[in-house]
gemmi code that builds the backbone of each chain (N, CA, C; Angstrom):
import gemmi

chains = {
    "A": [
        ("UNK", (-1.832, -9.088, 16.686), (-1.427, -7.701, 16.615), (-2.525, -6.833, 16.046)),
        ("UNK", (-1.818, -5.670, 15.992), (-3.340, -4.701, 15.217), (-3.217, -4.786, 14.084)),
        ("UNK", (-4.579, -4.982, 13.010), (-4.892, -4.903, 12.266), (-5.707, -4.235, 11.201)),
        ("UNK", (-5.963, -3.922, 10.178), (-6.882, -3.567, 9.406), (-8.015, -4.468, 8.666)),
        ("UNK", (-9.368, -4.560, 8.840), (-9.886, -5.629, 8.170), (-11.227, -5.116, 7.083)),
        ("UNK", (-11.552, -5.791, 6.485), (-12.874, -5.200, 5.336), (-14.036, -6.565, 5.784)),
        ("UNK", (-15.463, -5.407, 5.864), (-16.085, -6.338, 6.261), (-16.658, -7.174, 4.636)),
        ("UNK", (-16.931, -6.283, 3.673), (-17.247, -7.362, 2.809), (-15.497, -7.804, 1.515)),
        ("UNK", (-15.506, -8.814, 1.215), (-14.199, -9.122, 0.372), (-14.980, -8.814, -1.460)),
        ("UNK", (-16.074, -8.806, -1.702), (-16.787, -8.284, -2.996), (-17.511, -7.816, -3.204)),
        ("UNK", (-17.840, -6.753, -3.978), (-19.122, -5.733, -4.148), (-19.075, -5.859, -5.162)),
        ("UNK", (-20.907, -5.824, -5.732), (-20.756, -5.641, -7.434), (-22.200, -4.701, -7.414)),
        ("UNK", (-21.579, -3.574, -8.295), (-23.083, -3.111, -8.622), (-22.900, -2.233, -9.851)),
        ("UNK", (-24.122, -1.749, -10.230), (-24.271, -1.308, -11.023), (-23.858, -0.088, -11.888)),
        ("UNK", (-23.492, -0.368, -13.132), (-23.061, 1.277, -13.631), (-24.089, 2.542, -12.860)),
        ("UNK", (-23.598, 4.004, -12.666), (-24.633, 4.637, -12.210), (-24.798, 4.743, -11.261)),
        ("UNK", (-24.488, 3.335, -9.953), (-25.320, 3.311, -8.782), (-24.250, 4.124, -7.555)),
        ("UNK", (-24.341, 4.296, -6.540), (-23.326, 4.276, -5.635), (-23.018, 3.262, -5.002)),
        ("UNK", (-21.659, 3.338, -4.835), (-21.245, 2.307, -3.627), (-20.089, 2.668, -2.499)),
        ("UNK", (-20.862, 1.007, -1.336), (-19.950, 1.724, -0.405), (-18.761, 0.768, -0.231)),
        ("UNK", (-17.812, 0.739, 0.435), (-16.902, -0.384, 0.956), (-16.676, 0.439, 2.246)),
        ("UNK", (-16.872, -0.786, 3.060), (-16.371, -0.652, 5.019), (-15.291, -1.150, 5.083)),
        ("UNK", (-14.304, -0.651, 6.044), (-13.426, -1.056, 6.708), (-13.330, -0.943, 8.047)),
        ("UNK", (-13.180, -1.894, 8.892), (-13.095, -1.785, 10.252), (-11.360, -1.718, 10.621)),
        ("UNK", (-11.495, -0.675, 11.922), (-9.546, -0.824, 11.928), (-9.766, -1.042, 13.698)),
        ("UNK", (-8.844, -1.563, 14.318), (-8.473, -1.961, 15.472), (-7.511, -1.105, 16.517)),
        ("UNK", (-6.590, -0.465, 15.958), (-5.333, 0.280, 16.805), (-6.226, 1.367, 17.065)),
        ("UNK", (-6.651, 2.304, 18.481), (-7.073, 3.231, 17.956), (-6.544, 4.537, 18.561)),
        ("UNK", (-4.907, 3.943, 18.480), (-4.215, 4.952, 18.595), (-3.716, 5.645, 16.798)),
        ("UNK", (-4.140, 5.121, 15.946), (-3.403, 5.237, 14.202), (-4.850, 6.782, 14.537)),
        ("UNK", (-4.181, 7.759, 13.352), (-4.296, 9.084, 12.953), (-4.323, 9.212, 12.086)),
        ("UNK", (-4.320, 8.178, 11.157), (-4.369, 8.971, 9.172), (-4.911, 7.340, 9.193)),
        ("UNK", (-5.506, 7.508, 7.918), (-5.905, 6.492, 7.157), (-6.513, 6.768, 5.927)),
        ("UNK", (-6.141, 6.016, 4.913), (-6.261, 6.113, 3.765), (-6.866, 5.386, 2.783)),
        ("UNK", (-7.505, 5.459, 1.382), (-7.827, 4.180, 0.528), (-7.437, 4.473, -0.401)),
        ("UNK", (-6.767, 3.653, -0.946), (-5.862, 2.929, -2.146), (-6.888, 2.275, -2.978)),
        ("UNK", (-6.802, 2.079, -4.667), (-7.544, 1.191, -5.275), (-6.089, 0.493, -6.251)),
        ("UNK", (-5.731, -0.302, -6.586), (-5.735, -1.379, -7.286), (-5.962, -1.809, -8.621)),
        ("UNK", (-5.467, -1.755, -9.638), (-6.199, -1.997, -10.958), (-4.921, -3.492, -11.075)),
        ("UNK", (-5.453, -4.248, -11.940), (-4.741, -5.432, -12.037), (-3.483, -5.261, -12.738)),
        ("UNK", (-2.764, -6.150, -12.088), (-1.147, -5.640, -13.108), (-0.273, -3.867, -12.832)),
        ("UNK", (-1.140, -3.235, -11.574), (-1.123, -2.432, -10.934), (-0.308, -2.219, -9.632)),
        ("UNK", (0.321, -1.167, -9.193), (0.487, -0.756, -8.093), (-0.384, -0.071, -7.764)),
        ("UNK", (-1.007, 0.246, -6.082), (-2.264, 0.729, -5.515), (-1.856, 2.045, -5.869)),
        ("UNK", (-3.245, 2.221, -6.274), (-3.187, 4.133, -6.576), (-4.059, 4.762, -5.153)),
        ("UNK", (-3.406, 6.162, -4.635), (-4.082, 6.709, -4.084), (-5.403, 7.471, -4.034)),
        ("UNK", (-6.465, 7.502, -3.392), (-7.518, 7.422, -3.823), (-8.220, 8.937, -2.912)),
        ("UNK", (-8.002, 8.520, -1.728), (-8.345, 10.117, -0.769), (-7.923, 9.680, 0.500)),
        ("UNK", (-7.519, 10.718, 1.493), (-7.043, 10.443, 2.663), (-8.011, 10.970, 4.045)),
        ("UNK", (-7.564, 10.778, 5.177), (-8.631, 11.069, 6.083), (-7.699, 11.365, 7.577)),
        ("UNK", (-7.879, 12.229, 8.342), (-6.667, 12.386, 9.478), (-7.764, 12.046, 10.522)),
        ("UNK", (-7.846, 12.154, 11.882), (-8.324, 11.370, 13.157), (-8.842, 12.677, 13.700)),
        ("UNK", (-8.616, 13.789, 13.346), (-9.075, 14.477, 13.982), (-10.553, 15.279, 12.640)),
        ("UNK", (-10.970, 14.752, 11.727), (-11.816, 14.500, 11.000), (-12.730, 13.763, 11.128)),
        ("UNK", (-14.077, 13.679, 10.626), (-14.644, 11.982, 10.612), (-15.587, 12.198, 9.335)),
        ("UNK", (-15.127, 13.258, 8.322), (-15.626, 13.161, 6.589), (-14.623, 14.413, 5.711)),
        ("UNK", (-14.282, 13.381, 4.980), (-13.938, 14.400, 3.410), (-14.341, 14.008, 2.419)),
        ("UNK", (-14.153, 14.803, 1.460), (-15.014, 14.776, -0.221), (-13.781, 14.778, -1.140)),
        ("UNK", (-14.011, 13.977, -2.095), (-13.145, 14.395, -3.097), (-13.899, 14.200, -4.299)),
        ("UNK", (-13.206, 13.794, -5.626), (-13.962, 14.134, -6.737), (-14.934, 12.639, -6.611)),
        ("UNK", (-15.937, 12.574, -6.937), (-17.511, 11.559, -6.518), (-16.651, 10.839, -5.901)),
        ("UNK", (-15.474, 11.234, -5.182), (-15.146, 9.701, -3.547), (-15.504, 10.761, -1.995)),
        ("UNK", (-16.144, 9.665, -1.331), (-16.118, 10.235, 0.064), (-15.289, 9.604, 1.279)),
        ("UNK", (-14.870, 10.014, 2.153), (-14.579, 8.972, 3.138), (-15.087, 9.625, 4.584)),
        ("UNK", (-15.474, 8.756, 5.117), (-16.158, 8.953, 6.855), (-15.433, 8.146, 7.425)),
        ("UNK", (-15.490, 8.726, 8.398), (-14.515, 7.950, 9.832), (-15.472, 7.889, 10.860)),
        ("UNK", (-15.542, 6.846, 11.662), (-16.330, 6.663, 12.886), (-15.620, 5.951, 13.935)),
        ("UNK", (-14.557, 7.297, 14.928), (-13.662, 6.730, 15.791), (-14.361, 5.953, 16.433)),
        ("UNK", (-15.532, 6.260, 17.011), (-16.131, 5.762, 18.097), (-16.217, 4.212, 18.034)),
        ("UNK", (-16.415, 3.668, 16.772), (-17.194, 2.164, 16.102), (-16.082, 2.082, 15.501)),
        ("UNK", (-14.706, 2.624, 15.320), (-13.031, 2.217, 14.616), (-13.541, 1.950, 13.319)),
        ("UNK", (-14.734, 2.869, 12.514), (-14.901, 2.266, 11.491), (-14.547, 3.119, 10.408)),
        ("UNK", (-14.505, 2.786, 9.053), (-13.922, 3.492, 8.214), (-14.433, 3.291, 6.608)),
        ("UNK", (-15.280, 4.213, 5.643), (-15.636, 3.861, 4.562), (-15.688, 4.706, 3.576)),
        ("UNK", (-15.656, 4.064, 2.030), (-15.796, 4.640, 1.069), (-16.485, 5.102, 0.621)),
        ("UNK", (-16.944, 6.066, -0.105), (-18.370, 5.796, -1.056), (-17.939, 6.563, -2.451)),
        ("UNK", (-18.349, 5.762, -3.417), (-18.159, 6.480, -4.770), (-19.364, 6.818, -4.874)),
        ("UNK", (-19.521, 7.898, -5.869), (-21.165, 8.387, -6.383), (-21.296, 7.997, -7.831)),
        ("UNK", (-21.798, 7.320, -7.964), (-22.325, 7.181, -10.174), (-21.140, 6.202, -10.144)),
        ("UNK", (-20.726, 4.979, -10.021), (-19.888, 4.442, -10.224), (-19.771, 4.214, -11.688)),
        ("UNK", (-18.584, 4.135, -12.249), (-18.453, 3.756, -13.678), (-17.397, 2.386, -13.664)),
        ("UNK", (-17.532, 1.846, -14.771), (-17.034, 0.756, -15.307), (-15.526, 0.552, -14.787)),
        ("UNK", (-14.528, 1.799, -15.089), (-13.304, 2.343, -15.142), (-12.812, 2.204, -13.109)),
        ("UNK", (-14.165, 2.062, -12.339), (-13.967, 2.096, -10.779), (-13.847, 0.609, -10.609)),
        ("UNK", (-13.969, -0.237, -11.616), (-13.507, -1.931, -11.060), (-12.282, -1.775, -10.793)),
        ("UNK", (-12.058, -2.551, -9.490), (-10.610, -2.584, -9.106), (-10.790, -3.388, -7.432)),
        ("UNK", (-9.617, -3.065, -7.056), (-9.690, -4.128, -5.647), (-9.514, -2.412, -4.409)),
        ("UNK", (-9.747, -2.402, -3.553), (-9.870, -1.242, -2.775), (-9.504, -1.778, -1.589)),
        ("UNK", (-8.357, -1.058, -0.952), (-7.815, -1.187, 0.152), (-8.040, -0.014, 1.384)),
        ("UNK", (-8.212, -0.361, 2.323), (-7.943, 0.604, 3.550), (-6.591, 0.653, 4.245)),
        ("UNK", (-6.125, 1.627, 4.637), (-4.756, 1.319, 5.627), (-4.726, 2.739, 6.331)),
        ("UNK", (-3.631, 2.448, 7.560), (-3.692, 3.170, 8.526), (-2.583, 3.447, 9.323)),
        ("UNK", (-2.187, 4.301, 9.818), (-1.087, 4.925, 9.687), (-1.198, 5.255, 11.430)),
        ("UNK", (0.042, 5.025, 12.651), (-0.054, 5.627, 13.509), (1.349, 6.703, 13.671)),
        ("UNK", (1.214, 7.932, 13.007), (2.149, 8.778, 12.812), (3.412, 8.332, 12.283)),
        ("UNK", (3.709, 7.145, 11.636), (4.683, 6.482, 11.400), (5.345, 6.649, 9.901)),
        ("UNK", (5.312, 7.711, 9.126), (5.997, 8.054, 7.835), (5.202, 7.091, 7.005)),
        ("UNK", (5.889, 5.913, 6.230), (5.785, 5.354, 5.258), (5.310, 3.929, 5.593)),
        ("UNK", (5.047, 3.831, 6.673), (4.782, 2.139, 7.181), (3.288, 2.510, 7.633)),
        ("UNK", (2.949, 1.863, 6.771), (1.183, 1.907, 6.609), (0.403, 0.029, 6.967)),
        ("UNK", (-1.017, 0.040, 7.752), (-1.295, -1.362, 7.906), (-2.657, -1.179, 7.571)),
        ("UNK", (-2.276, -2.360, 5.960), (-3.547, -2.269, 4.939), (-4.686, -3.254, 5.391)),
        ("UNK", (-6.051, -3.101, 5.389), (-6.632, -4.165, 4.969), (-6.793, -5.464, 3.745)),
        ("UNK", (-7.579, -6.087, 3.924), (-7.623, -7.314, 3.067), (-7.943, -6.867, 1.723)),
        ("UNK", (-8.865, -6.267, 1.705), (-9.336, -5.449, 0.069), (-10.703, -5.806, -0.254)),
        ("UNK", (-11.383, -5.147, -0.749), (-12.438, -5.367, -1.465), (-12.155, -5.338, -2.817)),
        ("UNK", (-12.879, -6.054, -3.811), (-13.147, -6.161, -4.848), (-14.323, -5.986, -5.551)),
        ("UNK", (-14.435, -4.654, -6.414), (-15.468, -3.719, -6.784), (-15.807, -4.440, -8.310)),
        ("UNK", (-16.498, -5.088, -8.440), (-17.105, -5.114, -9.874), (-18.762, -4.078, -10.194)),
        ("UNK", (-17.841, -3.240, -11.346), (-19.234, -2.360, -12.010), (-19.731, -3.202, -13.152)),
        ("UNK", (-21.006, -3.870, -13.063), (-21.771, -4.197, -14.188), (-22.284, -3.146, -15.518)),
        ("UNK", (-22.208, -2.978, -16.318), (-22.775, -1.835, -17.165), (-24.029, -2.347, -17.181)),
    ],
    "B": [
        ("UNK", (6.076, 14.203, -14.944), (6.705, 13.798, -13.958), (6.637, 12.622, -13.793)),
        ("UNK", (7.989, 11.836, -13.679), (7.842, 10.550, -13.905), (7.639, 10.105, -12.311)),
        ("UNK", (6.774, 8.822, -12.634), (6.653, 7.599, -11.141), (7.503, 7.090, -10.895)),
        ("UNK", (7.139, 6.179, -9.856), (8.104, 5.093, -9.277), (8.094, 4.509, -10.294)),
        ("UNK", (9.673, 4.319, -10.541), (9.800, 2.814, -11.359), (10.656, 2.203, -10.576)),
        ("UNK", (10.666, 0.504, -10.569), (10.865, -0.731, -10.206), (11.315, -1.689, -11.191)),
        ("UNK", (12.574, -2.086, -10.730), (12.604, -3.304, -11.900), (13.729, -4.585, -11.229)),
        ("UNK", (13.827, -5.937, -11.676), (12.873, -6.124, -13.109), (11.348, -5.661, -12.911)),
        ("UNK", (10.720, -6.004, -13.309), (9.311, -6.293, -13.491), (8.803, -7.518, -12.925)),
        ("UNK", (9.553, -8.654, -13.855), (9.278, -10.152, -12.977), (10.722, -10.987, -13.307)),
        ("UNK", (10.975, -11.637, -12.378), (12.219, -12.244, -12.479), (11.476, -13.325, -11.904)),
        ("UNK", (12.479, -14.975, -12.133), (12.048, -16.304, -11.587), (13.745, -16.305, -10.723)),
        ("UNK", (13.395, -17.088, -9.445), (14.872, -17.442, -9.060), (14.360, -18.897, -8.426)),
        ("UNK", (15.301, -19.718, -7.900), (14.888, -21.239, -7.558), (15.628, -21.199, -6.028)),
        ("UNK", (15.082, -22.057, -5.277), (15.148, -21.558, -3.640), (16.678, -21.729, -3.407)),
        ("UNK", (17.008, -20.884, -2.310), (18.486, -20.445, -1.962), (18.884, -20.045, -2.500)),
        ("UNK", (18.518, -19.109, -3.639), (19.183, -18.135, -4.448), (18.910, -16.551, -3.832)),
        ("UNK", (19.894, -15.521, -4.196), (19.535, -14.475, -3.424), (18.958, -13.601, -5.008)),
        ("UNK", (18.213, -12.133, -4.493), (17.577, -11.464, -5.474), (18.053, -10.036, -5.087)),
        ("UNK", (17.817, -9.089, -5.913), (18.192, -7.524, -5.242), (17.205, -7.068, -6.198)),
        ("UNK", (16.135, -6.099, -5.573), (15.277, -5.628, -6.162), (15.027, -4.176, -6.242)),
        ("UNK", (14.875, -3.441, -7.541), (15.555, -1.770, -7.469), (14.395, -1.066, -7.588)),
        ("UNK", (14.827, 0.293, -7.039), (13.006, 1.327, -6.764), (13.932, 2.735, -7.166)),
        ("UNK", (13.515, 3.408, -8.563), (13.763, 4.586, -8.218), (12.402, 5.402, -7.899)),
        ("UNK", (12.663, 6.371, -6.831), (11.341, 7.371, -6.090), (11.303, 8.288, -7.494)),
        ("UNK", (10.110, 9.044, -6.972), (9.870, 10.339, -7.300), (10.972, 11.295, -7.393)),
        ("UNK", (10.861, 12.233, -8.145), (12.054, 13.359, -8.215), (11.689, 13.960, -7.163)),
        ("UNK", (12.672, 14.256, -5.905), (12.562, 14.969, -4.779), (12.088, 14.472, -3.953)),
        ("UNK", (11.528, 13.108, -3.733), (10.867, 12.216, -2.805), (12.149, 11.711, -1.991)),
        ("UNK", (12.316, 11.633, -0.756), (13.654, 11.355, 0.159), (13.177, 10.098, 0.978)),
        ("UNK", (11.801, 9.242, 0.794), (11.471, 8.498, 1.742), (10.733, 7.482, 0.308)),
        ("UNK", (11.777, 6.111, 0.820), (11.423, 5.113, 0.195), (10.696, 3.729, 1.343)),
        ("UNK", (9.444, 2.921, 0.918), (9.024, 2.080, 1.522), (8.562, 1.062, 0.729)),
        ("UNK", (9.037, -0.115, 1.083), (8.683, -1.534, 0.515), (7.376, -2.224, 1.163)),
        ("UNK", (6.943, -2.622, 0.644), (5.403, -3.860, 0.911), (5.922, -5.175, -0.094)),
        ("UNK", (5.243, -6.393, 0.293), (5.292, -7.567, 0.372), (3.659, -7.757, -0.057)),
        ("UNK", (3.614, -7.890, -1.624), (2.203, -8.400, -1.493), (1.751, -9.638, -1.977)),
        ("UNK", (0.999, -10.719, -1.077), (1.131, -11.946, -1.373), (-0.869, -11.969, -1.655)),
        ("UNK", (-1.476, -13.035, -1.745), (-3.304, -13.797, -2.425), (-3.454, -14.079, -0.790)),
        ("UNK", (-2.657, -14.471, 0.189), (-3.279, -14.928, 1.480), (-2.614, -13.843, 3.003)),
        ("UNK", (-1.858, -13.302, 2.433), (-1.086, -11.518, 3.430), (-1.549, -10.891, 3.373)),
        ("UNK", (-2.072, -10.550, 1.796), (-2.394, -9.107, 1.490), (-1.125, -8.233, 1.534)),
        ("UNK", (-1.032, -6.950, 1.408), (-0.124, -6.127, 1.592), (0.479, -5.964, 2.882)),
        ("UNK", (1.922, -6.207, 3.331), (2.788, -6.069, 4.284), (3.958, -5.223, 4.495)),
        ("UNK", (4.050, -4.285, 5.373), (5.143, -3.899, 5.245), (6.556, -3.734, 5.916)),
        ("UNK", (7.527, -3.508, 4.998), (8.845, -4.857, 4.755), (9.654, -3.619, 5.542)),
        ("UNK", (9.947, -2.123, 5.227), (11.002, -1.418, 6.016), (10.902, -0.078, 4.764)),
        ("UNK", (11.112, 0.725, 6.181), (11.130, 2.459, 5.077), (12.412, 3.118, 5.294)),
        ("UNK", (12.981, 3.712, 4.154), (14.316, 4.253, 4.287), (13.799, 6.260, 3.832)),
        ("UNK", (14.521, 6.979, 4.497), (15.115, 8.037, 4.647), (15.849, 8.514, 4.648)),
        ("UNK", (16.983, 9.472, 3.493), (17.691, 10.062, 3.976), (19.304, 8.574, 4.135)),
        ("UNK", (19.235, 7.794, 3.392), (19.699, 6.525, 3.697), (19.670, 5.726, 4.672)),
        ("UNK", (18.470, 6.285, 5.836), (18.484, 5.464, 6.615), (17.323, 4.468, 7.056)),
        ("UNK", (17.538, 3.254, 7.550), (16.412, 2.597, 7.941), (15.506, 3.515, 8.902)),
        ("UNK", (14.202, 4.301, 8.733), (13.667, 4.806, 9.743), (12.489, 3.514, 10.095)),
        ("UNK", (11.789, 2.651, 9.562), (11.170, 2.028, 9.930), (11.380, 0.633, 9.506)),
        ("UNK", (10.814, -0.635, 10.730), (11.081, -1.784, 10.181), (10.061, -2.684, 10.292)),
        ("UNK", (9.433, -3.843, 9.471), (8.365, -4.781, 9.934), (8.631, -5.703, 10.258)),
        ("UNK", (7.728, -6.510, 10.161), (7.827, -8.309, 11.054), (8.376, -8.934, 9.925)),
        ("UNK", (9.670, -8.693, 9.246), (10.044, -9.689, 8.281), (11.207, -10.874, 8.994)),
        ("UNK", (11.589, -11.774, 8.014), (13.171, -12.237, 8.726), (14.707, -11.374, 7.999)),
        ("UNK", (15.882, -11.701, 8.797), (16.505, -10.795, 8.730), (17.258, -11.340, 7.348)),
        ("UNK", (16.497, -12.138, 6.919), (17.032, -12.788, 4.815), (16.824, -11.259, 4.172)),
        ("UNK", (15.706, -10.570, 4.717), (15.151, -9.386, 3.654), (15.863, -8.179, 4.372)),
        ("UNK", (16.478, -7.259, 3.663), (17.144, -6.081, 3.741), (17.353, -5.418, 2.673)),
        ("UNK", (17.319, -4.205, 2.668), (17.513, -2.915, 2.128), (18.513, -1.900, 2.224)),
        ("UNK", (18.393, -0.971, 1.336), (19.276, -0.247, 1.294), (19.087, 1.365, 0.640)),
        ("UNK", (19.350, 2.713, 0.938), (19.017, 3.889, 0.094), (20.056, 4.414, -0.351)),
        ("UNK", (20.589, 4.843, -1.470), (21.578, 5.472, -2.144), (21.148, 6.900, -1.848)),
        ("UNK", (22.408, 8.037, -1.358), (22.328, 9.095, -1.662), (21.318, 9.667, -2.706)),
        ("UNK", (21.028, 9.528, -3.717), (20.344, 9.780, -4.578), (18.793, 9.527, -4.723)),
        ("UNK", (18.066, 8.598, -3.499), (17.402, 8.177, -2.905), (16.953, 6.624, -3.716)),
        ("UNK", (17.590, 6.685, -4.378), (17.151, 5.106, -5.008), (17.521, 3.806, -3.796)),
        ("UNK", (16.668, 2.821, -4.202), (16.713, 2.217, -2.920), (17.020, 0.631, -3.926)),
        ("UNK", (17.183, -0.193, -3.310), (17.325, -1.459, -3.465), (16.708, -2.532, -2.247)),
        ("UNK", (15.980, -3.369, -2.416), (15.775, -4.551, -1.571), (16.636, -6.050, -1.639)),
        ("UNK", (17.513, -6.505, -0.978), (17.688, -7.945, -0.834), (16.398, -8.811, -0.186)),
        ("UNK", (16.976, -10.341, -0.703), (16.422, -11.577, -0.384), (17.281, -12.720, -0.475)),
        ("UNK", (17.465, -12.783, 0.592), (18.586, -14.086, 0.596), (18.461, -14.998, 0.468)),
        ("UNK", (18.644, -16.692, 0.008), (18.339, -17.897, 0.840), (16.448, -17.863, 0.877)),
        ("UNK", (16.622, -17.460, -0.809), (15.369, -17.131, -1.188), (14.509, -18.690, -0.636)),
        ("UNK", (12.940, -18.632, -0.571), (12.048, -19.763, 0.041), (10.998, -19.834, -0.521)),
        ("UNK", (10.163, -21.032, -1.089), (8.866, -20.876, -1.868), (8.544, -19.606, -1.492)),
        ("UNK", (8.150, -19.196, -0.046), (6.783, -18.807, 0.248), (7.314, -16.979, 0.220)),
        ("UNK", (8.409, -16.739, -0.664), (8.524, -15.460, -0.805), (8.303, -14.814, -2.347)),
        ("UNK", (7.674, -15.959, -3.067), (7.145, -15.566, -4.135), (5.984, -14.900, -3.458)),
        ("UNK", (5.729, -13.701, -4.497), (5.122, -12.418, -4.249), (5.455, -10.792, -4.878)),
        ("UNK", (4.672, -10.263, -5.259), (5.159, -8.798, -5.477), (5.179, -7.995, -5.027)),
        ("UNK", (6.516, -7.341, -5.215), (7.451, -6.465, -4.455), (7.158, -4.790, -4.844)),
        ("UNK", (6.327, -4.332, -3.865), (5.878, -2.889, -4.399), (6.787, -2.029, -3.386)),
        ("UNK", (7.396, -1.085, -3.977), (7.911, 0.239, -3.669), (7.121, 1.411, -3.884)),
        ("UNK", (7.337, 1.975, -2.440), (6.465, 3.524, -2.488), (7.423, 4.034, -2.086)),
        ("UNK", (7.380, 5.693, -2.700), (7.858, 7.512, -2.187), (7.218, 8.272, -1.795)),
        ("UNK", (7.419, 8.776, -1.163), (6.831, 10.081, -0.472), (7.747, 11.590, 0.049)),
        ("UNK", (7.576, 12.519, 0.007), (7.901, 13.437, 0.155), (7.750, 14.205, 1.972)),
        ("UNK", (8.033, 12.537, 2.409), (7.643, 12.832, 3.803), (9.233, 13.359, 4.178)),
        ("UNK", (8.457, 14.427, 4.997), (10.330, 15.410, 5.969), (10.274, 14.656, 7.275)),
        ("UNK", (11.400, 14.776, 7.559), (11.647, 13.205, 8.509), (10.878, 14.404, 10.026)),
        ("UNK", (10.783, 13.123, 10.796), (9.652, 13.509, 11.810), (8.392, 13.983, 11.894)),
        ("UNK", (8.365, 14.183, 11.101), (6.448, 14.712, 10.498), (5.681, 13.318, 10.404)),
        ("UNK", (4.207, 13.483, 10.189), (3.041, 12.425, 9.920), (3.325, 11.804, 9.292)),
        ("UNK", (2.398, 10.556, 8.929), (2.574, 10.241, 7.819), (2.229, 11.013, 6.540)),
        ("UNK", (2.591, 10.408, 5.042), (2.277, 11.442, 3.614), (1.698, 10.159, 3.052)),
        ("UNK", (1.298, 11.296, 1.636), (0.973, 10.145, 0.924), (1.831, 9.229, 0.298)),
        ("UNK", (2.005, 7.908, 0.214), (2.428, 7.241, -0.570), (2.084, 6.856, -2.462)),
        ("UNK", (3.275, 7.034, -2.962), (2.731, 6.525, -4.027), (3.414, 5.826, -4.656)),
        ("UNK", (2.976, 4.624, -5.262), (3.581, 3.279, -5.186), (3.947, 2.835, -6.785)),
        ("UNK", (4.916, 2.397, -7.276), (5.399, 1.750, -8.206), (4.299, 0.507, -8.703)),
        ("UNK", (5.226, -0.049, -10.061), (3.887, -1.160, -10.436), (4.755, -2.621, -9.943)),
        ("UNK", (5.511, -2.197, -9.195), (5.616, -3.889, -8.174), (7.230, -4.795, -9.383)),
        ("UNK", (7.409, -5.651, -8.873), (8.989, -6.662, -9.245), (7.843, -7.825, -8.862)),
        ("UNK", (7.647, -8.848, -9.516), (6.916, -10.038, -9.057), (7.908, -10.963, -9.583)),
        ("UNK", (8.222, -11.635, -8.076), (8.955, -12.605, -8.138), (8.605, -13.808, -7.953)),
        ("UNK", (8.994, -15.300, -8.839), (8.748, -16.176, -8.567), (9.757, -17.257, -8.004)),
        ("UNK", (9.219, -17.921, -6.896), (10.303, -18.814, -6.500), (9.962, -20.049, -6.806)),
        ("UNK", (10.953, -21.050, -7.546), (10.881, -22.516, -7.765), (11.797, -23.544, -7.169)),
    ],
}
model = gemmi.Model(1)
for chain_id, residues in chains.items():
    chain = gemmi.Chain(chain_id)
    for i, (resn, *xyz) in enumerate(residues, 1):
        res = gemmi.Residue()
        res.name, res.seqid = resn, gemmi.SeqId(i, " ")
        for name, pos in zip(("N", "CA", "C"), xyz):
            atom = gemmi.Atom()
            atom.name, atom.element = name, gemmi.Element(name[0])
            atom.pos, atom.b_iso = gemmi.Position(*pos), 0.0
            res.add_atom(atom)
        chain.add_residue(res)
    model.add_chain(chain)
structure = gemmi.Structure()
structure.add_model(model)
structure.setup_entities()
């Protein structure tokens, strides 16, 4: 069936540095998609959203780009801090309310 | 403004036992949705209620069902509970008006259940 997938499952970098996380998505009939982060002992927090007829928004140091063409889909934090470890999900939405189809997750470790 | 809360938190049950698992939404949120999150699934999702009604459903078996109270609080069953439904049970709300896009979700801190 369709899916959501992450091409890497761990990132680690540095306090300060930027980073990115990819997600590749498959349906490419879905219209929203979103990233969620994760803190342990957590329910996913919302993070920034992205609609299909877009392919970049900004939010506070998060970005997200869309690349219908390549079904691809990514994050980028700017100056990562310590407080951004967490697991980061993609998911995707084909006009369907509340039934969202997440990827696997990445897992962000910031080194200080 | 308070979040989703969910409870228990974590309960143990031992197989063939049934469970009912509770989500109150957001104040004014009318759209409740369950996920299934397991170490080898990842996040799945289980069925979204509206308005008390089932508007959406996933690839679960028909052991797992739900339910929305007028008030929009929701509840999940599990029947004839099975190892492999240990996992935590996250509830999201949204302030989605029925027939529109999707919204944002925002999700509770999960019921983790264990089965023995």
């Amino acid at each position: 069936g369709e899916s959501v997938g992450l091409h890497l499952p761990t990132l680690s970098v540095q306090e300060g540095d930027n980073s990115i996380i990819n997600c590749a998505y498959s349906n490419s009939a879905s219209d929203y998609f979103i990233w969620y982060k994760q803190e342990s002992g957590k329910g996913p927090q919302f993070i920034i959203d992205i609609r299909s007829n877009m392919d970049k928004r900004q939010g506070q140091r998060v970005t997200v780009l869309l690349n219908k063409t390549v079904k691809h889909l990514s994050l980028q934090i700017a100056a990562t801090q310590p407080g951004d470890s967490a697991v980061y999900f993609c998911a995707e939405s084909e006009n369907q309310g509340g039934k969202l189809i997440f990827g696997q997750g990445t897992e962000l470790s910031v080194k200080p | 403004k308070a979040g989703v809360t969910q409870t228990p938190r974590y309960l143990i049950k031992t197989r063939g036992q049934q469970v009912t698992l509770s989500c109150s939404p957001i104040s004014g949120h009318r759209s409740v949705s369950w996920y299934q999150q397991t170490p080898g699934q990842g996040l799945q999702f289980l069925f979204e209620y509206f308005s008390e009604t089932q508007r959406n459903k996933g690839n679960f078996p028909g052991r797992f069902s739900g339910r929305q109270f007028s008030n929009s609080r929701s509840e999940m069953n599990v029947s004839t509970l099975e190892l492999g439904d240990s996992a935590l049970y996250l509830c999201a709300s949204s302030s989605t008006p029925q027939g529109s896009g999707a919204n944002v979700l925002t999700f509770g801190a999960g019921s983790r259940l264990t089965v023995l």
